[in-house]
FIBAVEX-801367 format. One line per 10 residues: their letters; for each residue x, y, z of N, C-alpha, C, CB. Coordinates in steps of 0.02 Angstrom, whole numbers. Atoms other than C-alpha are relative to their C-alpha. Glycine has a CB too. Layout:
! FIBAVEX-801367
a) X/Y/Z/X/Y/Z/X/Y/Z/X/Y/Z  ...;
***
This chain:
! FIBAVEX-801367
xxxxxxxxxx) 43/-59/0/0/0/0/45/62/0/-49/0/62  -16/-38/6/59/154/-53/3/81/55/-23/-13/-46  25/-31/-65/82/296/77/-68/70/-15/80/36/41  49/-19/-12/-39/400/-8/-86/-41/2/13/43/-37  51/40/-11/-163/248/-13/-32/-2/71/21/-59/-20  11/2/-88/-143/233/184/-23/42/29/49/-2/39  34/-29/-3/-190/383/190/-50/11/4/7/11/-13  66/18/14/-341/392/107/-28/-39/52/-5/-33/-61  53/65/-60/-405/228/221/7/45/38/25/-89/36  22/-32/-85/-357/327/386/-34/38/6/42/29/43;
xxxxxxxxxx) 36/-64/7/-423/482/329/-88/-11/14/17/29/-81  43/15/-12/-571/408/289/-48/-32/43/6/-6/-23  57/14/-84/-627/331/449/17/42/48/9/-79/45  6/-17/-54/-580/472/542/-86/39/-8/70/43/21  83/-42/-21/-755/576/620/9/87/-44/-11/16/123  -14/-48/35/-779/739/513/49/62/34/-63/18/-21  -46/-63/-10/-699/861/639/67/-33/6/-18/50/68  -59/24/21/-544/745/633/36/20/-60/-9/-58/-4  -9/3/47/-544/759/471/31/93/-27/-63/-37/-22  -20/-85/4/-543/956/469/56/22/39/-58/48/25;
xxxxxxxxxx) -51/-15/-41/-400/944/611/45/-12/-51/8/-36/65  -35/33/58/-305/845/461/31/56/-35/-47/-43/-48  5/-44/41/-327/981/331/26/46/31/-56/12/-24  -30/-91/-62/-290/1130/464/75/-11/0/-31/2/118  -54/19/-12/-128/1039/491/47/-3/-71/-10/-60/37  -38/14/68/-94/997/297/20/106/-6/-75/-53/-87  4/-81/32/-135/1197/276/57/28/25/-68/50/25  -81/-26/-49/7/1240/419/72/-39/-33/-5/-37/104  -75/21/22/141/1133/356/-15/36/-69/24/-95/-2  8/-21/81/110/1218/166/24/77/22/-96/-9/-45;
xxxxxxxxxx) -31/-61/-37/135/1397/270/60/-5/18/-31/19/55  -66/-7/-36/259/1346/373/69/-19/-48/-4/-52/67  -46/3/42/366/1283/229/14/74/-66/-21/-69/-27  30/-68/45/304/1437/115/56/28/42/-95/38/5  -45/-46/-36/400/1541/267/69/-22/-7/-18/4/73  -60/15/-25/547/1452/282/45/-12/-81/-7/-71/58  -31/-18/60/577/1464/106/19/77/3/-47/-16/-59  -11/-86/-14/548/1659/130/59/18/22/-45/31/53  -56/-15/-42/670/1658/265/59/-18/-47/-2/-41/72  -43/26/46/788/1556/156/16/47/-67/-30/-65/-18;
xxxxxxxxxx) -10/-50/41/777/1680/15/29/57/32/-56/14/-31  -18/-67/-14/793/1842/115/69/-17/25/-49/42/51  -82/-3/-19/957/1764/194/28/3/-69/36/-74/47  -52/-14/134/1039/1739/-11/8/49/0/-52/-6/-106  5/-77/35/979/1902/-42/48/49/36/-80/36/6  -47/-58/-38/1052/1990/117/68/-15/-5/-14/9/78  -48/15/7/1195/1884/93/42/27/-38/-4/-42/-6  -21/-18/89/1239/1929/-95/-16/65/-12/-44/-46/-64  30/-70/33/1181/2112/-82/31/38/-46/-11/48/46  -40/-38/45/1321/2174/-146/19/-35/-61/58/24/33;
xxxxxxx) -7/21/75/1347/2063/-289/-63/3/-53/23/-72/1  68/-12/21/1163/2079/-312/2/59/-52/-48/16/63  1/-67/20/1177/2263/-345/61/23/-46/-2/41/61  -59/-11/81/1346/2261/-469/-30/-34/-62/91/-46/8  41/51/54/1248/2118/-562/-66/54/-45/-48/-79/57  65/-48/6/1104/2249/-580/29/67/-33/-39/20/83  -39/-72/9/1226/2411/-639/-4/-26/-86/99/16/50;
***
């Protein structure tokens, strides 16, 4: 069984507000990675500013 198959089954027998705890949680890890990309970018950027800005001339 595949792990998104396993899924599916657990998902599906949990009780509906389970199910919405699930989703709430999928929604936060999709943010919380979203940010930590952010963060991850703005360090590069502050890193490289100055090569940033000769690259740009």
């Amino acid at each position: 069984m595949s792990l998104a198959e396993r899924f599916l089954k657990d998902f599906d027998e949990l009780p509906e507000e389970k199910k919405k705890e699930v989703i709430d949680f999928i929604e936060f890890l999709k943010v919380k990675e979203k940010n930590e990309l952010g963060t991850l970018m703005d360090t590069i950027i502050k890193e490289n500013q100055q090569a940033l800005k000769e690259l740009s001339q």
